[in-house]
PyMOL Python script that loads the backbone (N, CA, C, O; Angstrom):
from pymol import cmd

cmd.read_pdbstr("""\
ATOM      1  N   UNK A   1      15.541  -5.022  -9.313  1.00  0.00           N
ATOM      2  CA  UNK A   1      15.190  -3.771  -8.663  1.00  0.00           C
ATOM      3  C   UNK A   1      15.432  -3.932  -7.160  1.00  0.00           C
ATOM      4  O   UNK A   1      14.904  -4.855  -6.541  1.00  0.00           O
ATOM      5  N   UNK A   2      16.283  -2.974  -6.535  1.00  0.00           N
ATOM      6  CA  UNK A   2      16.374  -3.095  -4.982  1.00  0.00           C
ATOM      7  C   UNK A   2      15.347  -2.841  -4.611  1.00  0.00           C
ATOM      8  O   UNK A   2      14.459  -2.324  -5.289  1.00  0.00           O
ATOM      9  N   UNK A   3      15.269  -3.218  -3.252  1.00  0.00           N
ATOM     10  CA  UNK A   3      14.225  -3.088  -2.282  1.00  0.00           C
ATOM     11  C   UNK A   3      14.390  -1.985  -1.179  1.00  0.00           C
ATOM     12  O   UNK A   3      15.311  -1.948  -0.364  1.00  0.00           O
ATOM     13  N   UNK A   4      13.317  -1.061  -1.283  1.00  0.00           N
ATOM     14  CA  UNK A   4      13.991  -0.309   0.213  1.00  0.00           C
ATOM     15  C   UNK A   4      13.090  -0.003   1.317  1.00  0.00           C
ATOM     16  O   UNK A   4      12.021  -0.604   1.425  1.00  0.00           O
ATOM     17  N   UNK A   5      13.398   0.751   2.011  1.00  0.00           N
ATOM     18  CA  UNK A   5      12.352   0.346   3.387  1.00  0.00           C
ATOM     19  C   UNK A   5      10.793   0.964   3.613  1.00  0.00           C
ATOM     20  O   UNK A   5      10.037   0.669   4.539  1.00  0.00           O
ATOM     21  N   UNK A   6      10.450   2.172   2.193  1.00  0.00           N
ATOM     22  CA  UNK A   6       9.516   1.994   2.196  1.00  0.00           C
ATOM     23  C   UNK A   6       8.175   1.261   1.420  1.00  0.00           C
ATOM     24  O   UNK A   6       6.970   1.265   1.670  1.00  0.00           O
ATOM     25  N   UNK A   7       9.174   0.503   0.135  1.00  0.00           N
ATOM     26  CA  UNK A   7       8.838  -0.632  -0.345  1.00  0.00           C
ATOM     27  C   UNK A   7       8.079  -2.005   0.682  1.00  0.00           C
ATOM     28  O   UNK A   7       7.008  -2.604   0.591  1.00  0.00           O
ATOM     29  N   UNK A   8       9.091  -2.087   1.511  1.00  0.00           N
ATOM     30  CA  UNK A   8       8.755  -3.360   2.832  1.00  0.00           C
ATOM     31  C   UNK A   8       8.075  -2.366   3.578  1.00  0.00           C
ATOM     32  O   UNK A   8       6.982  -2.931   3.579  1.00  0.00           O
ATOM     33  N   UNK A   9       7.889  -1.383   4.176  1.00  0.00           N
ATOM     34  CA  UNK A   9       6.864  -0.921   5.140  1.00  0.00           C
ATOM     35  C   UNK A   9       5.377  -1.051   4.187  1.00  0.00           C
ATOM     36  O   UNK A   9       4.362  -1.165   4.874  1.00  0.00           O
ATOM     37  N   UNK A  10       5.226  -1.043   3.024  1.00  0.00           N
ATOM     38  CA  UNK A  10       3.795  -0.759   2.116  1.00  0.00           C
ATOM     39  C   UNK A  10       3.769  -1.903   2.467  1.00  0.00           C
ATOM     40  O   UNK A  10       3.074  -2.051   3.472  1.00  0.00           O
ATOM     41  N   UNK A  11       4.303  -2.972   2.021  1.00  0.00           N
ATOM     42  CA  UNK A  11       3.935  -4.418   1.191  1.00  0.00           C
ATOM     43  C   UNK A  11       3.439  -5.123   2.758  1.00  0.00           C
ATOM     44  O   UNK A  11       2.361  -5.701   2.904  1.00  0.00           O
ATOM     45  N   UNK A  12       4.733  -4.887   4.144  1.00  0.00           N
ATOM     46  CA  UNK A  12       4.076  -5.437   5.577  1.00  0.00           C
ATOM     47  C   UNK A  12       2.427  -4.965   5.685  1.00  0.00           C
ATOM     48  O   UNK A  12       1.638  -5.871   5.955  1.00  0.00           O
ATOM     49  N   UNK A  13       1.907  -3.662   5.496  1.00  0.00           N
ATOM     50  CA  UNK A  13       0.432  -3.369   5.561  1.00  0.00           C
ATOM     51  C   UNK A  13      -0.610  -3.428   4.241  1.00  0.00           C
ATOM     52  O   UNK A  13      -1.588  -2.684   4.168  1.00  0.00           O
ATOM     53  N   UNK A  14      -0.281  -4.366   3.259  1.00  0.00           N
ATOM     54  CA  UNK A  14      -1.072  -5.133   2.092  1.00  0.00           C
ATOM     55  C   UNK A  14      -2.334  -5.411   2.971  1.00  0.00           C
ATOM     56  O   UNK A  14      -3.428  -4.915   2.700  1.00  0.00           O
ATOM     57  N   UNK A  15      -2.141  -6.144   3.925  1.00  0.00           N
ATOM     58  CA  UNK A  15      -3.191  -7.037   4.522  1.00  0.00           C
ATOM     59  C   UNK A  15      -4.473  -6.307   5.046  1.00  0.00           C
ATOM     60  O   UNK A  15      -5.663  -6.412   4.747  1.00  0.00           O
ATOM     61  N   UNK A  16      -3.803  -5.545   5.923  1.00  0.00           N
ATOM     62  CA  UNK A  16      -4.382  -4.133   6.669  1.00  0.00           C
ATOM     63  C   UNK A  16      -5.176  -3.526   5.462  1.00  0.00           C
ATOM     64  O   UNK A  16      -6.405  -3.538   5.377  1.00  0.00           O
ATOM     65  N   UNK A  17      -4.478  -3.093   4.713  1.00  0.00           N
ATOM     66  CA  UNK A  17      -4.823  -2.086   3.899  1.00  0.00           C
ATOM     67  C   UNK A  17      -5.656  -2.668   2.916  1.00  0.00           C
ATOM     68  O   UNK A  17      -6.095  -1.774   2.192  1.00  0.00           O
ATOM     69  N   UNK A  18      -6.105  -3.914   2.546  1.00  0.00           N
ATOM     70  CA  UNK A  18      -7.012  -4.547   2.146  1.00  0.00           C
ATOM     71  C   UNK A  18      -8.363  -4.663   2.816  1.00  0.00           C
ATOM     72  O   UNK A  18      -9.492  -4.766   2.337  1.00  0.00           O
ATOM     73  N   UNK A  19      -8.032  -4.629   3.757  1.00  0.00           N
ATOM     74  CA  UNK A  19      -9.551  -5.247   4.941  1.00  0.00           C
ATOM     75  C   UNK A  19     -10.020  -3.913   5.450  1.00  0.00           C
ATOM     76  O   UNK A  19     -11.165  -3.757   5.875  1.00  0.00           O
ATOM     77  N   UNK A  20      -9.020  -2.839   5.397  1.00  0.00           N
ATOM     78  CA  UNK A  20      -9.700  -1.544   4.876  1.00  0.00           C
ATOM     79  C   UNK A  20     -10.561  -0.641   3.844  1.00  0.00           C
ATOM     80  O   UNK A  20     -11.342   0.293   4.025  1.00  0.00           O
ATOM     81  N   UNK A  21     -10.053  -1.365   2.587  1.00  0.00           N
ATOM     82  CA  UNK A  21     -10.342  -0.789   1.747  1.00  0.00           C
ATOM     83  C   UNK A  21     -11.905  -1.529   0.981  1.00  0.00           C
ATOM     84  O   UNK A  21     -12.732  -1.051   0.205  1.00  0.00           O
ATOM     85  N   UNK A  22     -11.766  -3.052   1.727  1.00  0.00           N
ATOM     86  CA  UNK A  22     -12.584  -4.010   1.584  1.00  0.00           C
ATOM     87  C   UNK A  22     -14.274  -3.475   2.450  1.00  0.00           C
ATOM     88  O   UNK A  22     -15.432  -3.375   2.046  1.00  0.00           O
ATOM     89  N   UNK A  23     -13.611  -3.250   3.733  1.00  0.00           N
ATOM     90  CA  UNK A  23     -14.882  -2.566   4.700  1.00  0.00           C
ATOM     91  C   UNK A  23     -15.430  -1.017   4.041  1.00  0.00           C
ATOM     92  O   UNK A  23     -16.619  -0.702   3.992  1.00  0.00           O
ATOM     93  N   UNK A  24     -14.554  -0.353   3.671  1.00  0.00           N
ATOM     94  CA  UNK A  24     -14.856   0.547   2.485  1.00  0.00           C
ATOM     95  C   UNK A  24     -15.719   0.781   1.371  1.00  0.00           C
ATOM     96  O   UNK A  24     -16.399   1.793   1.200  1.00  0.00           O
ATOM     97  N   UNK A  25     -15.652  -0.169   0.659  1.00  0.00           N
ATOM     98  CA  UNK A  25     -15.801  -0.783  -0.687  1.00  0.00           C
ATOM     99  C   UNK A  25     -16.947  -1.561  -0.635  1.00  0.00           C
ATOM    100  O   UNK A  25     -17.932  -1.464  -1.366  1.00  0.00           O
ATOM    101  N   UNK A  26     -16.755  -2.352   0.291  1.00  0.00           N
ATOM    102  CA  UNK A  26     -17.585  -3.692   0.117  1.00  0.00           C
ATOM    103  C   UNK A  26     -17.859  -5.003  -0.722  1.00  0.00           C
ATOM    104  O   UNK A  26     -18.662  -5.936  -0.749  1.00  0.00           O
ATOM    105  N   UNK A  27     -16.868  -4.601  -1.314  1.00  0.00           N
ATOM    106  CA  UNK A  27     -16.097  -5.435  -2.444  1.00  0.00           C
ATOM    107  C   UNK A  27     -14.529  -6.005  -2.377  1.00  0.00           C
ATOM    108  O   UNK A  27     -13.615  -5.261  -2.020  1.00  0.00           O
ATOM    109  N   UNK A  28     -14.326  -7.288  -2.725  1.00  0.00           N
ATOM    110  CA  UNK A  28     -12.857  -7.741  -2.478  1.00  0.00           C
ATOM    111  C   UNK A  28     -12.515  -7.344  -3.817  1.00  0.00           C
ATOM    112  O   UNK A  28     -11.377  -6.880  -3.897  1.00  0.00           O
ATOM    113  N   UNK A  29     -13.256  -7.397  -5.043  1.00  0.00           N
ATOM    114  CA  UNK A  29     -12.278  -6.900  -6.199  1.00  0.00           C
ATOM    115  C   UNK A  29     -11.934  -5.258  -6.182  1.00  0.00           C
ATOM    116  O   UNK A  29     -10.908  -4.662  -6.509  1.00  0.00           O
ATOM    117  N   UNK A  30     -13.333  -4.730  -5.619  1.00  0.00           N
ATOM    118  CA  UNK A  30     -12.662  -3.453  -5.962  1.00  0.00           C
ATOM    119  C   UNK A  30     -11.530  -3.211  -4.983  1.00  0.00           C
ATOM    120  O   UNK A  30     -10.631  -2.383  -5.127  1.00  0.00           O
ATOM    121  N   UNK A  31     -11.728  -4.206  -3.775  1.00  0.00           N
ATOM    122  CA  UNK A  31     -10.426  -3.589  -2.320  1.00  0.00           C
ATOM    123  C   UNK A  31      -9.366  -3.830  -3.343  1.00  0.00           C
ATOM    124  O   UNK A  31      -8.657  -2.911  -3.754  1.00  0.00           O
ATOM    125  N   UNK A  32      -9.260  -5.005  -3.737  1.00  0.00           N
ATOM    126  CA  UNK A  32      -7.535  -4.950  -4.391  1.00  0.00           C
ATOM    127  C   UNK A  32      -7.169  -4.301  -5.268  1.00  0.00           C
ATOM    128  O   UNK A  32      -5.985  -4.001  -5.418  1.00  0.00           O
ATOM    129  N   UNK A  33      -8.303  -3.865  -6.201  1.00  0.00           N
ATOM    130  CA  UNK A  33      -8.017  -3.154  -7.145  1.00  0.00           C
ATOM    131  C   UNK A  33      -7.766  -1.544  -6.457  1.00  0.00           C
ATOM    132  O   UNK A  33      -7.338  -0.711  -7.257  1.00  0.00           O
ATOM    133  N   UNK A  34      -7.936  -1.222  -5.465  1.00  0.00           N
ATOM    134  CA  UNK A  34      -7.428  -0.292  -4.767  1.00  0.00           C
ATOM    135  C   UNK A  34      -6.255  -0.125  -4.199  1.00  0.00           C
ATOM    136  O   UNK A  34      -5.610   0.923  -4.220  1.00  0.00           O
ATOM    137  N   UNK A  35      -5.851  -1.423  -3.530  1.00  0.00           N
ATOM    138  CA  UNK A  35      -4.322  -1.406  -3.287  1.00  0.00           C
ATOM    139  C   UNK A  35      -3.639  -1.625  -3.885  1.00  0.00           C
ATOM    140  O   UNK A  35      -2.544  -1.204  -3.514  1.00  0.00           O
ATOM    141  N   UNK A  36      -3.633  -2.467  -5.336  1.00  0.00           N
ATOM    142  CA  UNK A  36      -3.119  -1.916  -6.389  1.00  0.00           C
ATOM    143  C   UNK A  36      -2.596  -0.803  -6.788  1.00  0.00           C
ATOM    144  O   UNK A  36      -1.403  -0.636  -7.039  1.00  0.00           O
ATOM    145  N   UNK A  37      -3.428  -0.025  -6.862  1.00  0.00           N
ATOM    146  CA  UNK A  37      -3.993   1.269  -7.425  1.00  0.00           C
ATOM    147  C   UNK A  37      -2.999   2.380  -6.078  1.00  0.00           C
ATOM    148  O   UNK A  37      -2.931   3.606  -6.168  1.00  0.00           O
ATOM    149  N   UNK A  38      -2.690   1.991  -5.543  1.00  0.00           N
ATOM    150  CA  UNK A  38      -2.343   2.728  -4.076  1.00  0.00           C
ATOM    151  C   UNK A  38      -0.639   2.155  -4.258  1.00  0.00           C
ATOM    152  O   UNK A  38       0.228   2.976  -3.959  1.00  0.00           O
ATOM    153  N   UNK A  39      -0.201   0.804  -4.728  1.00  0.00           N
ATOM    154  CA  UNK A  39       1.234   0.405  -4.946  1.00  0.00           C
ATOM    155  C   UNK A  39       1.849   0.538  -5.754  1.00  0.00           C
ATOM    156  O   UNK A  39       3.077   0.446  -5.744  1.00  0.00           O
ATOM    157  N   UNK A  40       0.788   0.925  -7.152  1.00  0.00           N
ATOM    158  CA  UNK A  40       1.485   1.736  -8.120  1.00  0.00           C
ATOM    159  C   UNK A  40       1.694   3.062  -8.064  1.00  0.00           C
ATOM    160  O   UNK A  40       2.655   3.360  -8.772  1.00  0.00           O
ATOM    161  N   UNK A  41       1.119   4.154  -7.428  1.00  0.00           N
ATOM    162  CA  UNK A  41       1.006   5.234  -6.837  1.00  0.00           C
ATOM    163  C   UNK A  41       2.416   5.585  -6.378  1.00  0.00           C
ATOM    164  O   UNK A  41       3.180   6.458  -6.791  1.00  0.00           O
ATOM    165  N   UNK A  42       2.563   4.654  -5.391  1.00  0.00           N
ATOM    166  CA  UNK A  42       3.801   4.743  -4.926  1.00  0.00           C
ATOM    167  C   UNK A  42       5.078   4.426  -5.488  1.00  0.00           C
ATOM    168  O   UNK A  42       6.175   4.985  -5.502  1.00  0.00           O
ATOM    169  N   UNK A  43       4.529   3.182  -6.025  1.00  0.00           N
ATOM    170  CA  UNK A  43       6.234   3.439  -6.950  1.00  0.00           C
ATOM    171  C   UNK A  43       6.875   4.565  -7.757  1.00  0.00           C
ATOM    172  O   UNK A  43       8.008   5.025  -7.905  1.00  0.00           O
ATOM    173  N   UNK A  44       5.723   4.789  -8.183  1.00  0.00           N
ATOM    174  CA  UNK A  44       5.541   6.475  -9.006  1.00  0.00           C
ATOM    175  C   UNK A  44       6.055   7.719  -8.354  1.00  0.00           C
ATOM    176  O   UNK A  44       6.623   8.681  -8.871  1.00  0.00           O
ATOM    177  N   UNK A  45       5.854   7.579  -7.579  1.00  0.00           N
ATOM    178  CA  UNK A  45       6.145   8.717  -6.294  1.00  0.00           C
ATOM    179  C   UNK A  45       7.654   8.698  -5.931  1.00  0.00           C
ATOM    180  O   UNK A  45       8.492   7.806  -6.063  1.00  0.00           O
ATOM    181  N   UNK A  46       7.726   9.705  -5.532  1.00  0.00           N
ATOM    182  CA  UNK A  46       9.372  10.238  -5.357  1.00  0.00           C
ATOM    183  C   UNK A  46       9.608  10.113  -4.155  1.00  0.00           C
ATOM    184  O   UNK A  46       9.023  10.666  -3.224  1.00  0.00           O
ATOM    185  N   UNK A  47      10.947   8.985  -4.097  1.00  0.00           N
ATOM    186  CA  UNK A  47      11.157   8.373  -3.074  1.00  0.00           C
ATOM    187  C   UNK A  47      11.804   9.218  -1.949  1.00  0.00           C
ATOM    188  O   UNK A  47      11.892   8.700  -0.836  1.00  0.00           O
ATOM    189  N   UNK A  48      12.231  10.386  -2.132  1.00  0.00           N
ATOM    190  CA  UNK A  48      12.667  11.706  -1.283  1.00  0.00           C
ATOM    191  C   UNK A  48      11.367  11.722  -0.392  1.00  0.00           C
ATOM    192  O   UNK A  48      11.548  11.712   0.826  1.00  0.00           O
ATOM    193  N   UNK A  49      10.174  11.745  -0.834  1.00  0.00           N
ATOM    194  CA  UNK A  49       8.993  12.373  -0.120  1.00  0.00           C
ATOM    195  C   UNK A  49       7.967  11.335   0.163  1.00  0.00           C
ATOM    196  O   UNK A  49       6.783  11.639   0.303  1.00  0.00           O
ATOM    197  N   UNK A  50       8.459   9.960   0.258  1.00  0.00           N
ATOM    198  CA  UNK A  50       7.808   9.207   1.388  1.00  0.00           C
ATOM    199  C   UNK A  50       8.454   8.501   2.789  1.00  0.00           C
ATOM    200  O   UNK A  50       9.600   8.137   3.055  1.00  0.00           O
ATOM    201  N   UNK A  51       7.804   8.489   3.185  1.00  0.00           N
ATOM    202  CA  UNK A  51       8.211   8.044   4.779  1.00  0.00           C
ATOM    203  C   UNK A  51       7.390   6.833   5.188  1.00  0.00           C
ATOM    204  O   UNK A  51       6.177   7.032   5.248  1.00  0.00           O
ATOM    205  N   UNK A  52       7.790   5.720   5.455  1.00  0.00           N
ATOM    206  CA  UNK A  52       7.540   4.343   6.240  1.00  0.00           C
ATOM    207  C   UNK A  52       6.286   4.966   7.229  1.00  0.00           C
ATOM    208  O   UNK A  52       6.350   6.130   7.622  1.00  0.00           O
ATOM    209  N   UNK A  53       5.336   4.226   7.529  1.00  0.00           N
ATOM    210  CA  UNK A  53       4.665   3.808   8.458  1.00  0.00           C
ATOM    211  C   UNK A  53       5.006   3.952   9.801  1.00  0.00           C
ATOM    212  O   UNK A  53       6.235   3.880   9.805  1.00  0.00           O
ATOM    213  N   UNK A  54       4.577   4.131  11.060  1.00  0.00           N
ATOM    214  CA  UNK A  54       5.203   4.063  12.540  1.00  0.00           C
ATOM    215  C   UNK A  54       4.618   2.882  12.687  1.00  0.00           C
ATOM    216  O   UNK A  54       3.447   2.634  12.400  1.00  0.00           O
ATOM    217  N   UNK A  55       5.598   1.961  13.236  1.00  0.00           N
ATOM    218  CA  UNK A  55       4.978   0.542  13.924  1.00  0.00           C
ATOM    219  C   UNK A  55       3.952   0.166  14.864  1.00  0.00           C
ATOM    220  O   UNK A  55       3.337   0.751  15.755  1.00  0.00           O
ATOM    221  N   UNK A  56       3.957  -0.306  14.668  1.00  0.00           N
ATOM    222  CA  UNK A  56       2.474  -0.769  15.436  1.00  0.00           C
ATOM    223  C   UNK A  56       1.207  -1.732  14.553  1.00  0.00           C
ATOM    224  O   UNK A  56       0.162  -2.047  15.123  1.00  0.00           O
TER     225      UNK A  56
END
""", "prot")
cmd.dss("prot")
cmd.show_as("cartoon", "prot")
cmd.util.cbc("prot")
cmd.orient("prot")
């Protein structure tokens, strides 16, 4: 399966988006089971109608 750039923009903010979802939650299983839940989402999703992250 190719890779494309908003594949690598999700996967660069895993980390982020863990320690978010973690302060959230309050839980590390449920955080991952959220970004999980948030990377399958996206694969699902139609790649016309997402857009990368702005850096920073």
């Amino acid at each position: 399966m190719a890779r494309d750039a908003a594949a690598d923009a999700f996967e660069a903010q895993c980390g982020r988006l863990s320690g978010l979802a973690y302060r959230m939650l309050g839980s590390a299983a449920e955080a991952d089971d959220a970004v999980r839940d948030a990377c399958l989402r996206r694969d699902s999703a139609e790649r016309d109608t997402l857009t990368p992250p702005p850096p920073g």
